[in-house]
C-alpha positions as a printed NumPy array, in Angstrom:
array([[-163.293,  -18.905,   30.364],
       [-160.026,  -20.321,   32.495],
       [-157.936,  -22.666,   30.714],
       [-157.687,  -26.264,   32.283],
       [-155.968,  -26.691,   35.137],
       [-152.832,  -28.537,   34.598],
       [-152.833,  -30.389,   37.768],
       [-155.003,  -32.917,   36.187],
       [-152.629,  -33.467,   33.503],
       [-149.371,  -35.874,   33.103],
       [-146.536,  -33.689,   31.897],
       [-147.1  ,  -33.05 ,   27.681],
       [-143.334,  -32.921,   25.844],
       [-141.326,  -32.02 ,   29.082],
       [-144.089,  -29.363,   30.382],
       [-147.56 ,  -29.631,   31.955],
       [-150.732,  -28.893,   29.747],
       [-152.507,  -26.206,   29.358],
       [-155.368,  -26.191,   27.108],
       [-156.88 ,  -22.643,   26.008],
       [-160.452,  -22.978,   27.189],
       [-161.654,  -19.805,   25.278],
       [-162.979,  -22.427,   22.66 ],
       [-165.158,  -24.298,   24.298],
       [-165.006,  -27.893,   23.694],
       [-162.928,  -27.782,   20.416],
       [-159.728,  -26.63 ,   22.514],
       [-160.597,  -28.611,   25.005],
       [-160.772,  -31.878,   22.718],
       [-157.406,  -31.305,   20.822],
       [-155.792,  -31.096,   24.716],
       [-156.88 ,  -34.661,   25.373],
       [-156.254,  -36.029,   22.372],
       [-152.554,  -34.72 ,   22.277],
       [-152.478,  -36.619,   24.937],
       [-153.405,  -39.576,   23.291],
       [-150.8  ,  -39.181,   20.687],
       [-148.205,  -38.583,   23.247],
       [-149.199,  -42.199,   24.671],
       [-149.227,  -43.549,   21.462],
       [-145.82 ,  -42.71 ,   20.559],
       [-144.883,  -44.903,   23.514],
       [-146.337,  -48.087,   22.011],
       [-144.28 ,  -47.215,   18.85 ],
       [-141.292,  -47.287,   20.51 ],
       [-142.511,  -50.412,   22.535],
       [-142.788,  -51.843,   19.243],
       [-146.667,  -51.988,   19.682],
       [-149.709,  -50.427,   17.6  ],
       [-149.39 ,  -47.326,   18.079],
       [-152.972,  -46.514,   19.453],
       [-153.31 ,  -44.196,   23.123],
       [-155.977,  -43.373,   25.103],
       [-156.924,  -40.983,   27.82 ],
       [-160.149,  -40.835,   29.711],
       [-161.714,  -38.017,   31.421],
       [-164.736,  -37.195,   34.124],
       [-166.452,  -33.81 ,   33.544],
       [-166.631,  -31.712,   36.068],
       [-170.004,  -31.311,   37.793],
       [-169.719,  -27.504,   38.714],
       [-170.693,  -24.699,   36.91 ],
       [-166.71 ,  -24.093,   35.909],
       [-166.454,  -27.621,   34.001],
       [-163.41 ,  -26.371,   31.81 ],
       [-161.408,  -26.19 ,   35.554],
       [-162.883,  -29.329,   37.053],
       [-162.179,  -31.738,   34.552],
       [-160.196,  -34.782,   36.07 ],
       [-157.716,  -37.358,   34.046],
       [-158.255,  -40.65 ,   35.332],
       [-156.569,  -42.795,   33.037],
       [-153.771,  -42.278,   30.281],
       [-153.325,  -45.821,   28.669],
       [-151.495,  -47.366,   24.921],
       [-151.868,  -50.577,   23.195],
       [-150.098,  -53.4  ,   24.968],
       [-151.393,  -56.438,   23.47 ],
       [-147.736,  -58.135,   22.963],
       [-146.07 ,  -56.892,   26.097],
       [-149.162,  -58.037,   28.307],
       [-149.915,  -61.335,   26.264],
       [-153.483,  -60.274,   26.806],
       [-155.528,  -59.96 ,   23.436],
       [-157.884,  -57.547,   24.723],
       [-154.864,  -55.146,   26.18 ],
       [-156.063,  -52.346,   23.778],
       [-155.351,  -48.968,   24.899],
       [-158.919,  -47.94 ,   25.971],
       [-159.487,  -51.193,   27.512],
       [-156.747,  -50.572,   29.655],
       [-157.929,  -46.931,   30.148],
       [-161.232,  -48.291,   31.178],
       [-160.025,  -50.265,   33.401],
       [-157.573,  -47.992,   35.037],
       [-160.853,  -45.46 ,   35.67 ],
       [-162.866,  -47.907,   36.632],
       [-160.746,  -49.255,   39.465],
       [-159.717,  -45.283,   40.107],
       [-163.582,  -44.672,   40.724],
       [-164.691,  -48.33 ,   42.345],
       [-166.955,  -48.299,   39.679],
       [-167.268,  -50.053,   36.112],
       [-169.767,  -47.666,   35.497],
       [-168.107,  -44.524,   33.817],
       [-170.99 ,  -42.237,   34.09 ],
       [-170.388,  -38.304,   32.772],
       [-166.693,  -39.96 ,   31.532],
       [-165.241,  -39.249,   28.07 ],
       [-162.642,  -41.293,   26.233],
       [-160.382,  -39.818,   23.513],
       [-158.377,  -42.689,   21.227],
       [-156.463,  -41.79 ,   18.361],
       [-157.999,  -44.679,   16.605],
       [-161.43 ,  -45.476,   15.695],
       [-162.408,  -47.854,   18.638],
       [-163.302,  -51.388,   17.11 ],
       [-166.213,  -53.998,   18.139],
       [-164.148,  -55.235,   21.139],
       [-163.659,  -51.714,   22.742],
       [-166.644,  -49.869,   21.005],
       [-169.024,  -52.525,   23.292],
       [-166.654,  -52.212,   26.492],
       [-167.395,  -48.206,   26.346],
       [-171.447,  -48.649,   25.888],
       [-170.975,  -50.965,   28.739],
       [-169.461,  -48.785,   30.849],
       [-172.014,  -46.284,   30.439],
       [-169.73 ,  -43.258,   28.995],
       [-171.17 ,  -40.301,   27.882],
       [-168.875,  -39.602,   25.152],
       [-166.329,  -40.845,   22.848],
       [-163.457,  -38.646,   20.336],
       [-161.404,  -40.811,   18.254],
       [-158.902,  -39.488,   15.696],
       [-158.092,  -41.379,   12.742],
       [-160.491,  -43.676,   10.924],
       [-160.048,  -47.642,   11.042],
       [-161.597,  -48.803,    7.448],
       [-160.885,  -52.555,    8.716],
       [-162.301,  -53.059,   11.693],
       [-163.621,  -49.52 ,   13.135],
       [-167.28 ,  -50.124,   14.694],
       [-168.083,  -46.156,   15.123],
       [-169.288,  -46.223,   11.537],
       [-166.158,  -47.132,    9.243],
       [-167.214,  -51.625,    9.601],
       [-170.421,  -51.007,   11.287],
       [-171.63 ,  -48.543,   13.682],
       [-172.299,  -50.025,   17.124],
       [-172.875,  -46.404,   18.699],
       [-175.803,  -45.964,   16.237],
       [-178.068,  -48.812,   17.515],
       [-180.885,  -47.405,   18.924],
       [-181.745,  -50.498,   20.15 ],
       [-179.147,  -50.842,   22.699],
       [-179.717,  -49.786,   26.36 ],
       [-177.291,  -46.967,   26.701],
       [-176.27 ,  -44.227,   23.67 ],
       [-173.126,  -42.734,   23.747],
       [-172.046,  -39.844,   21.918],
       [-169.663,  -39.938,   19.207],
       [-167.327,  -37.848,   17.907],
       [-164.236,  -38.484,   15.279],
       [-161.688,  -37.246,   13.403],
       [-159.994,  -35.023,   15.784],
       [-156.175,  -34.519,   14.729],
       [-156.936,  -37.191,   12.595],
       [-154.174,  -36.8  ,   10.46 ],
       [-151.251,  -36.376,   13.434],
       [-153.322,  -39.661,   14.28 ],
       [-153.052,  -41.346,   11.034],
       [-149.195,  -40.402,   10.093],
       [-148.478,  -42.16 ,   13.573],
       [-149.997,  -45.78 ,   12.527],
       [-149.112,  -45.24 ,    8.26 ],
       [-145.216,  -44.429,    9.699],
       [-145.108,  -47.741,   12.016],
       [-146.741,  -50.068,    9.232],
       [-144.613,  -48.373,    6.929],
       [-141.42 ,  -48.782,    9.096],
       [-143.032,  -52.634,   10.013],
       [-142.68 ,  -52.987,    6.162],
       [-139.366,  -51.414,    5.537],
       [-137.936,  -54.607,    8.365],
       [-139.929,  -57.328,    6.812],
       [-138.022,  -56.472,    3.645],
       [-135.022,  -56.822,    5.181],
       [-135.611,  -59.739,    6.637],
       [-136.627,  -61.701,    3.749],
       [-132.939,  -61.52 ,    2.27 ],
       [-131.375,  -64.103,    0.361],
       [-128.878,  -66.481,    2.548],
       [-125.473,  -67.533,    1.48 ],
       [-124.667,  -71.163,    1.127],
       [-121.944,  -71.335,    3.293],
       [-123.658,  -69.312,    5.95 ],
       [-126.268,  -70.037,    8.691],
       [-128.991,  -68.079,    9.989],
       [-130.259,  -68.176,   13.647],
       [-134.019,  -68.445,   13.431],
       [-135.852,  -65.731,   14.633],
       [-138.256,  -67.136,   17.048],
       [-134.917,  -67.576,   19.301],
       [-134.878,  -64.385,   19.894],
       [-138.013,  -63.338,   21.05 ],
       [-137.001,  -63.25 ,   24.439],
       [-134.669,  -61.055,   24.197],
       [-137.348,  -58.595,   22.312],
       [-139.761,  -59.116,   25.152],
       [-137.407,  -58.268,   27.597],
       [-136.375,  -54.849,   25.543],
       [-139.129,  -53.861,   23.468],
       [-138.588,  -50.114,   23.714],
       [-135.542,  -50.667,   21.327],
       [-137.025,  -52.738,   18.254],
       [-137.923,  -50.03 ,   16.689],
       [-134.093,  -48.883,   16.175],
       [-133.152,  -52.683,   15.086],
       [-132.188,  -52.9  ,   11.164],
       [-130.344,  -54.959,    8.693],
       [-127.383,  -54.048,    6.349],
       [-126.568,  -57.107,    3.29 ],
       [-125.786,  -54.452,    0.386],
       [-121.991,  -52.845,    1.89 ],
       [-119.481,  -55.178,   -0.66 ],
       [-117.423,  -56.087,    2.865],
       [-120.488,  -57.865,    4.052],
       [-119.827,  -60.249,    1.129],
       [-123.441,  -61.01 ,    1.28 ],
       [-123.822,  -61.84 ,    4.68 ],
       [-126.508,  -59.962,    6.648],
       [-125.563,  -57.496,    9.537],
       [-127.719,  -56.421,   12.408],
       [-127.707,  -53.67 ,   14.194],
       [-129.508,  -50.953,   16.754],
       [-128.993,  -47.665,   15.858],
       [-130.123,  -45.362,   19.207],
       [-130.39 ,  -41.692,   20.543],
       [-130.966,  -38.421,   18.345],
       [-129.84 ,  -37.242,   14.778],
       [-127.358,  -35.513,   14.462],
       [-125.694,  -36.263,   17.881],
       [-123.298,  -34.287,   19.151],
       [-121.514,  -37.868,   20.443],
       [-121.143,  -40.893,   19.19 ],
       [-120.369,  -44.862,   20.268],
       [-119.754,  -47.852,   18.749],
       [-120.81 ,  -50.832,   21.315],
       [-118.989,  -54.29 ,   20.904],
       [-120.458,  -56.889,   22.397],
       [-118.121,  -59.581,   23.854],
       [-116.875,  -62.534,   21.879],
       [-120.069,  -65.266,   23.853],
       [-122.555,  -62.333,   23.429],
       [-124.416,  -60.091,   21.144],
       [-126.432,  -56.86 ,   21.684],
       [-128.679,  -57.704,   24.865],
       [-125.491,  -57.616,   26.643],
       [-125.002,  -53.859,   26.131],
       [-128.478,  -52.888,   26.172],
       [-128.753,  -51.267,   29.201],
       [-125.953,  -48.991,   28.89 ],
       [-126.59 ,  -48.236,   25.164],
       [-130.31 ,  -47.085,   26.454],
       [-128.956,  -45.041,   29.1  ],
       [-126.47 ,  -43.091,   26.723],
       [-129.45 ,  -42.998,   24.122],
       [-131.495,  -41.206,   26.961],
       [-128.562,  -39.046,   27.616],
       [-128.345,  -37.538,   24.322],
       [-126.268,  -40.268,   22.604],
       [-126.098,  -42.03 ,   19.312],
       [-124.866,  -45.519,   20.076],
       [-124.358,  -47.977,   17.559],
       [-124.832,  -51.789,   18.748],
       [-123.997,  -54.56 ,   16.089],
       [-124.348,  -57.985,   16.286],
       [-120.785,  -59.259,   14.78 ],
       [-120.986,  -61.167,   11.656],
       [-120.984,  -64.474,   13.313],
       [-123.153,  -63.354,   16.427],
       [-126.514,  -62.901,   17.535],
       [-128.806,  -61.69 ,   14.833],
       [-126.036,  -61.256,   12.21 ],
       [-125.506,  -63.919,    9.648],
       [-122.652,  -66.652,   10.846],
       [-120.894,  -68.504,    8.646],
       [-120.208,  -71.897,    8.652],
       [-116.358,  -72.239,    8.453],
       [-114.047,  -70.654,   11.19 ],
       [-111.58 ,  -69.587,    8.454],
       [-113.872,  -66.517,    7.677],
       [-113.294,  -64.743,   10.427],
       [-110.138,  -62.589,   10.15 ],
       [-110.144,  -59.983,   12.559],
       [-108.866,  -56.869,    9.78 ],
       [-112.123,  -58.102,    8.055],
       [-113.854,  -57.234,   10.849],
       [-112.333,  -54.223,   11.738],
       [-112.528,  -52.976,    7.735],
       [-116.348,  -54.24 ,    8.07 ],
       [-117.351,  -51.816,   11.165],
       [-115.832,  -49.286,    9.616],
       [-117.291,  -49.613,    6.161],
       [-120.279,  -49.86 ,    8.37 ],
       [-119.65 ,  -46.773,   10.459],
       [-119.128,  -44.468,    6.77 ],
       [-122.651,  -45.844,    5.59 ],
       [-124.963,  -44.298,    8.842],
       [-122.648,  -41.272,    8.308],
       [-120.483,  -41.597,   11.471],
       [-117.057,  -40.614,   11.192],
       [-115.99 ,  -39.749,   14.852],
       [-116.977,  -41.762,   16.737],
       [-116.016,  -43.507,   20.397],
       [-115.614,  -47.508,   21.373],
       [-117.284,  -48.836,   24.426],
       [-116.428,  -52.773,   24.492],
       [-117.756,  -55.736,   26.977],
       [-115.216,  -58.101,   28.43 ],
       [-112.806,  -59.8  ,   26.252],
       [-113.055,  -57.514,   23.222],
       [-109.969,  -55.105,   23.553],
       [-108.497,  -56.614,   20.853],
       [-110.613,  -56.105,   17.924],
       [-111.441,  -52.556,   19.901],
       [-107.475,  -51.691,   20.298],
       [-107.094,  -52.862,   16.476],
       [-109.874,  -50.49 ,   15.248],
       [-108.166,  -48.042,   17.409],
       [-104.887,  -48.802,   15.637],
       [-106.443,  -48.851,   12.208],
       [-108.448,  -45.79 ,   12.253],
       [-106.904,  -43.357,   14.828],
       [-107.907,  -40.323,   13.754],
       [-111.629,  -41.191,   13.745],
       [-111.56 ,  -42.952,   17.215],
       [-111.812,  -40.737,   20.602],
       [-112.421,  -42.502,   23.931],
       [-111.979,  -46.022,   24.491],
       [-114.16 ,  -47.447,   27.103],
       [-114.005,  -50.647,   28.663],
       [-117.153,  -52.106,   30.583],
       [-117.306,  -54.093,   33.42 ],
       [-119.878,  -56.829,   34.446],
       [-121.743,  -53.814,   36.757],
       [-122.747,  -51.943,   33.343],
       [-123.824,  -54.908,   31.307],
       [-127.523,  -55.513,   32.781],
       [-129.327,  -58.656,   32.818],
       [-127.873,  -60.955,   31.258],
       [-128.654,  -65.133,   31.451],
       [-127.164,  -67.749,   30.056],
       [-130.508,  -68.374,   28.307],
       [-129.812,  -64.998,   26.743],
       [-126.403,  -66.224,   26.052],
       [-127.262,  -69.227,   23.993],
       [-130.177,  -67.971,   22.239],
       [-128.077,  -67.515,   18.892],
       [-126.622,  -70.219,   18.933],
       [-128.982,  -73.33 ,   18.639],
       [-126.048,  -75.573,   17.516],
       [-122.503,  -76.451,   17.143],
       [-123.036,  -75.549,   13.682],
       [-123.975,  -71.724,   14.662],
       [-120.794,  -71.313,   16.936],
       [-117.785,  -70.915,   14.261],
       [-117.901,  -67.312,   15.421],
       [-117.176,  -67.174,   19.401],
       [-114.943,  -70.744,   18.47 ],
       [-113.015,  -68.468,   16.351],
       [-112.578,  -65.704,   18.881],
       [-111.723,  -68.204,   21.488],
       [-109.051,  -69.995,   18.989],
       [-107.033,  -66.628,   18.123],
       [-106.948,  -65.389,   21.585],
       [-109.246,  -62.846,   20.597],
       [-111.237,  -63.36 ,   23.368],
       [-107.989,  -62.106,   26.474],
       [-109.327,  -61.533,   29.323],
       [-112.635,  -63.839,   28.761],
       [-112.525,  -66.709,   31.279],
       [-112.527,  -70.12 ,   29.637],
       [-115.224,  -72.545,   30.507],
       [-113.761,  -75.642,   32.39 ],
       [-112.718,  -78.544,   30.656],
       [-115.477,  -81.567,   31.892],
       [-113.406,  -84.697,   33.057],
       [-115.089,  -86.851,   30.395],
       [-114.465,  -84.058,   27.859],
       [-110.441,  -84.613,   28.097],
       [-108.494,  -83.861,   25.349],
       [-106.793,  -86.992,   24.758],
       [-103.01 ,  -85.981,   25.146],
       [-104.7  ,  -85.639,   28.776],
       [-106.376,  -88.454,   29.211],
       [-104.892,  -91.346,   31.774],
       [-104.105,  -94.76 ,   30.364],
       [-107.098,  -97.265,   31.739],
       [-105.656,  -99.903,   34.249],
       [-105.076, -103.288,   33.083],
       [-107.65 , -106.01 ,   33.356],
       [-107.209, -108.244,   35.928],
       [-106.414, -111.869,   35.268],
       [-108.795, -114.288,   34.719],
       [-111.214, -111.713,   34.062],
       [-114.029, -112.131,   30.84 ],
       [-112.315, -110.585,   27.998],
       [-114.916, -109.381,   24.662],
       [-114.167, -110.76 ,   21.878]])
């Protein structure tokens, strides 16, 4: 028998599929549901379930290996949608339905690399689809026979068949690898705060997450390096291991890492590592209280104690506005490990919003960190913010006119 024809099929891993039809419909299942997994992986790295779905119309001819049709390829999108019911084969259903004009999915299949639960396991009976393949068993809430079996009612008005555990265990590893990775930042996260140190909380910067979810998956923590001092360091850590290039992204001294997002993503893509801290003091990082702590060869002896613990030695600056000084000092202090020095200009910083801007920094209390740039002239080439008139400092400020006489005087 002819193998599938791949012009049915999204590309698979750079290349179009083509499933080996000479066993007939095992071959033909593990096809579809590499697809799944291949959608899956992109609500990983959207920092979402990782749960895909693809949904497929048999042919009607005599050839039906050849005149299968892909109607929908789908993942979990519950966060990025704000829609509880954003699963990945409600979305596929939908997607077919609308594809046919039709909610009814007649001679359809669905594969999901997850046992579908109540929600979906109803919308597919619904629909009227002749079969379902799921991968991996859900022992919590599956409803094709791991909770309850809603396919097995008899007394229902449609009967759909079932079939699971295909590439169930490429299925599983994907979801026990997320939770596990899910685990490894909650863990972080719940580290011990120094006294004399604030912590921005995290709620603040959801925003910024839902407007970059692709890259939470390469955000971690650092607290145990002795130059941290205790004080919690955030980072993204993105592109391939090993890397044949490597940058270290500084923010700018009224930012942190959603300022150099876009470009880190784009040299990611390109076959980049890129390193993006937040600087102790800035956005997710720890900040502490009193200006005095931040010395700029701390900082400098700090990234690179950094750098040595993710293995980098070689490595490249990129820097936003108004950071050539702690990037020329690094530079200075470490010249034989530092290549290019790149300096970015507002074109290659992406969106950025003042709303963005203050998001670490819910207080005065939060700010000893871009005050302290600003009051060694760390900051050259930053514009200043105006001075407001009723904001004078009071060398500045003009002498109020005299009463005039006979005027009411307090007492």
């Amino acid at each position: 028998m002819p193998a599938l024809s791949s012009a049915h099929l999204p590309p698979h891993n750079g290349s179009a599929v083509s499933i080996d039809a000479t066993d007939w419909p095992q071959a033909r299942d593990l096809g579809f549901m590499r697809l799944a997994l291949d959608a899956a992986r992109q609500s990983a790295q959207q920092g979402e379930v990782p749960v895909g779905a693809v949904l497929v119309r048999q042919g009607r001819g005599t050839d039906a290996a050849t005149a299968s049709e892909l109607l929908a390829c789908s993942h979990n999108q519950p966060i990025g949608l704000h829609d509880p019911t954003a699963h990945a084969e409600m979305l596929a259903l939908r997607q077919a339905a609308r594809k046919l004009g039709n909610y009814r999915l007649d001679d359809c299949e669905l594969y999901v690399t997850l046992e579908p639960c109540a929600m979906c396991a109803q919308a597919m009976l619904h629909a009227r689809l002749k079969r379902v393949v799921y991968g991996a068993r859900e022992p919590k809430t599956g409803a094709a026979g791991s909770v309850l079996d809603l396919f097995g009612y008899r007394e229902l008005n449609h009967q759909t068949e079932v079939l699971g555990g295909v590439l169930a265990e490429e299925c599983g590893a994907l979801m026990q690898e997320f939770f596990a990775s899910r685990r490894r930042q909650a863990k972080q996260a719940a580290t011990p705060l120094r006294e004399d140190a604030l912590r921005t909380p995290e709620r603040r910067f959801g925003p910024a997450w839902q407007t970059w979810p692709q890259l939470q998956p390469a955000a971690s923590f650092e607290q145990s390096l002795p130059e941290l001092q205790g004080l919690r360091l955030h980072a993204l850590d993105l592109g391939p291991r090993p890397a044949e290039s490597h940058w270290l992204a500084l923010h700018g001294p009224d930012a942190w890492w959603p300022q150099l997002a876009r470009w880190a993503q784009s040299r990611s893509e390109a076959g980049e590592r890129v390193l993006l801290p937040d600087l102790i003091g800035f956005g997710q990082s720890d900040k502490p209280k009193k200006p005095a702590w931040h010395q700029l060869e701390q900082h400098v002896n700090l990234l690179l104690a950094w750098l040595d613990s993710r293995g980098v030695q070689q490595f490249n600056i990129a820097h936003a506005p108004g950071q050539q000084v702690l990037a020329r000092r690094l530079l200075e202090v470490a010249p034989q490990r530092v290549g290019q020095l790149l300096a970015l200009d507002g074109l290659e910083l992406g969106a950025w919003t003042p709303e963005l801007g203050q998001a670490p920094f819910p207080d005065a209390g939060h700010q000893a960190g871009p005050l302290s740039w600003r009051a060694n002239g760390w900051d050259a080439g930053l514009p200043r913010p105006l001075a407001r008139k009723d904001h004078q400092p009071r060398s500045q400020r003009q002498p109020s006119a005299p009463p005039p006489k006979g005027a009411n005087q307090p007492r």
